[in-house]
C-alpha positions in Angstrom: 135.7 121.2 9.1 138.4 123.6 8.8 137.4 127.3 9.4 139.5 130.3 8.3 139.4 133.6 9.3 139.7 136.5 7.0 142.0 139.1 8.9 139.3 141.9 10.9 136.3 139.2 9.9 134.3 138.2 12.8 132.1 135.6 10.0 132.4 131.6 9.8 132.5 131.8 5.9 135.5 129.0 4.9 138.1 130.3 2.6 137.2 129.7 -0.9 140.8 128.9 -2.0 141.7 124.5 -0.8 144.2 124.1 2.3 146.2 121.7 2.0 148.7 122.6 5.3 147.5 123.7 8.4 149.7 126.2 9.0 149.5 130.1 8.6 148.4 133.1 10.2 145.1 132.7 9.8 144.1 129.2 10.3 142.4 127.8 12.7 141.1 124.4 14.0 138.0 124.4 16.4 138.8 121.6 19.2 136.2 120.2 21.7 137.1 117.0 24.3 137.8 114.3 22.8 135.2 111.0 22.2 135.7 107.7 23.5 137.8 106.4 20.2 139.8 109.1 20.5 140.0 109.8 24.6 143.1 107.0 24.6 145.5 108.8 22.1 144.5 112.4 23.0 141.7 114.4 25.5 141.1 116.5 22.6 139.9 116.2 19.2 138.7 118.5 16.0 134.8 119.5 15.8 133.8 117.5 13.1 130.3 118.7 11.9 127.7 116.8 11.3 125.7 117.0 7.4 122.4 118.8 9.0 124.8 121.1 11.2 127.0 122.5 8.2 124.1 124.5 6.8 124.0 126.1 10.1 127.3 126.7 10.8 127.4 128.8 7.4 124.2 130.7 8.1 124.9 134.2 9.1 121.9 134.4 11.3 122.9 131.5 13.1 124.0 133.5 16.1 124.1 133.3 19.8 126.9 131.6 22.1 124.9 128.7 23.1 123.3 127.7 19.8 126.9 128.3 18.2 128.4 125.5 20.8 125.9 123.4 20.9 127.6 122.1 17.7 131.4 122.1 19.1 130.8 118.5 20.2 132.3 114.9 19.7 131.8 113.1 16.7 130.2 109.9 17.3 132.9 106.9 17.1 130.9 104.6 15.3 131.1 107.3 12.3 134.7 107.1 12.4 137.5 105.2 11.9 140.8 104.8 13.1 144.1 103.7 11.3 147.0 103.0 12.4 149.8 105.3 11.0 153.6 105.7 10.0 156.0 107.6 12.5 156.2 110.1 9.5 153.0 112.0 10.4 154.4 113.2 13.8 157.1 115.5 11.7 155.7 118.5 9.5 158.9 117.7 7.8 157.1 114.7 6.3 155.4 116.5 3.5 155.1 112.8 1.6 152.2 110.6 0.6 153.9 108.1 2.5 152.0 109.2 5.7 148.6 108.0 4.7 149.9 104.5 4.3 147.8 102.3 6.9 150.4 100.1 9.1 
């Protein structure tokens, strides 16, 4: 999940309008160490959150450091999968459907 920060917001309310680059002043991406799929391309990887933890994450009164990273943590592999990629992805040049093509 990709959260956005409205400039002098301090919420976790996703922008309503669909991002389609991830670039911008006021983007983010919430990273946490990476799982055992993912440990031998990178040590980090983007919080994916769970179905029962998206409620949560949206819910205003869902407050306090600890609960809040309690759900910062590694998706499980076996609900991933990973694809082998063109070169292309590795340039933000590459702006081309191209890059979702599987090797």
């Amino acid at each position: 999940m990709l959260v956005t920060m409205q400039e002098n917001s301090r919420s976790r309310v996703p922008s309503s309008r669909r991002i389609s680059k991830l670039s911008g002043r006021w983007k983010t991406i919430i990273t946490t160490e990476a799982n055992p799929m993912m440990a031998g391309l990178h040590d980090r990887m983007p919080v994916i959150l769970a179905p029962d933890a998206r409620a949560l994450w949206l819910d205003p009164d869902f407050t306090g450091k600890e609960k809040v990273l309690s759900l910062l943590q590694p998706y499980p592999d076996d609900d991933l999968v990973a694809t082998p990629v063109s070169r292309l992805v590795n340039s933000p040049k590459s702006d081309d459907p191209r890059c979702l093509n599987p090797l």
